[in-house]
C-alpha positions as CSV (number, residue, x, y, z in Angstrom):
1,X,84.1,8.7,5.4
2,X,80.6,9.2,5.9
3,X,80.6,13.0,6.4
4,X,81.7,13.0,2.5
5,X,78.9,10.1,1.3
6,X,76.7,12.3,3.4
7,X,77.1,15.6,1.6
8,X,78.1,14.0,-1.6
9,X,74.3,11.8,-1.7
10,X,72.6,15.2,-0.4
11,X,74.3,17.4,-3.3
12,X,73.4,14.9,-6.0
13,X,69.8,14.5,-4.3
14,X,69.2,18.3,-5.0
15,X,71.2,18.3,-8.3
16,X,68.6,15.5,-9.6
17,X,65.8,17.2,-8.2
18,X,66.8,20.4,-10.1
19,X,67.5,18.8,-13.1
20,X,64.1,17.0,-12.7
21,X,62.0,20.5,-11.9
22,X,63.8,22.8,-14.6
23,X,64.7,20.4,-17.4
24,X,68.0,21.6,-17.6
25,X,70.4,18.1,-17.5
26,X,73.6,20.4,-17.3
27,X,73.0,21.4,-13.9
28,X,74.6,17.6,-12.3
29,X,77.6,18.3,-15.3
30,X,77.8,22.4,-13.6
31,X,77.6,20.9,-9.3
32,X,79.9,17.9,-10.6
33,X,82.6,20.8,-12.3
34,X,82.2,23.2,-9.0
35,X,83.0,20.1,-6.5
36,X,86.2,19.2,-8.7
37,X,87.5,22.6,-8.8
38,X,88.0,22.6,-4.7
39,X,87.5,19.1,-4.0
40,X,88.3,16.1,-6.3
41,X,87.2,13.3,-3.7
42,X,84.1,15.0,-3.0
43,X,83.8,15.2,-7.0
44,X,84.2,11.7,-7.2
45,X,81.4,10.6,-4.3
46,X,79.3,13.0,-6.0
47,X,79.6,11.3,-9.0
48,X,78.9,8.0,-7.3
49,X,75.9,8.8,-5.6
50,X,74.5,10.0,-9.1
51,X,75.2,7.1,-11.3
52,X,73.8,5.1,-7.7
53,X,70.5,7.1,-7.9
54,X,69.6,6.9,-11.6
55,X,70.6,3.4,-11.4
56,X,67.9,3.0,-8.6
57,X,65.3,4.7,-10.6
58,X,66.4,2.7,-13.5
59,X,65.2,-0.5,-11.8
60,X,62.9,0.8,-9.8
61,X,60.8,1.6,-12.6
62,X,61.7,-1.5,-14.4
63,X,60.4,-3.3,-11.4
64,X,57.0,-1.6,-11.0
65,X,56.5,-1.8,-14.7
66,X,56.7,-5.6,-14.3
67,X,54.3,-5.5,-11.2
68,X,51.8,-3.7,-13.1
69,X,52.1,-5.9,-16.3
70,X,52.2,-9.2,-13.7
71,X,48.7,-7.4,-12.0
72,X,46.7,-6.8,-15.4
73,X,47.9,-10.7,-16.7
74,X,46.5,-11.7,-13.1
75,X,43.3,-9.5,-13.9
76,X,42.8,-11.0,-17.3
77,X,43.0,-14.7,-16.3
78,X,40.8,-14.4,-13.4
């Protein structure tokens, strides 16, 4: 259902975004508890889309890590 993806990926966007601006990494645990109380499916895309972002962050870092390593080895042997 893409309603649910929708506001599951939009809650876990400004749950990450808190936890990022306050330093407190209970506040996706604290969203994740209030979803499941009313909604367990909506607990569960919530979930989702948070392991899915900090996945992409994961290797999106990784990757431009790499580039930037790749670009100073190209820099050096020129």
């Amino acid at each position: 259902m893409a309603l649910l993806d929708d506001m599951a990926d939009e809650l876990a966007q400004m749950a990450l975004a808190d936890e990022a601006r306050s330093g407190d990494d209970k506040i996706v645990a604290n969203v994740g508890e209030i979803l499941g109380s009313s909604s367990q499916t909506l607990q569960e895309a919530y979930n989702t889309a948070i392991r899915v972002r900090r996945a992409e962050k994961r290797a999106k870092e990784l990757l431009t890590k790499r580039l930037q390593e790749q670009k100073l080895k190209s820099a050096k042997d020129s």
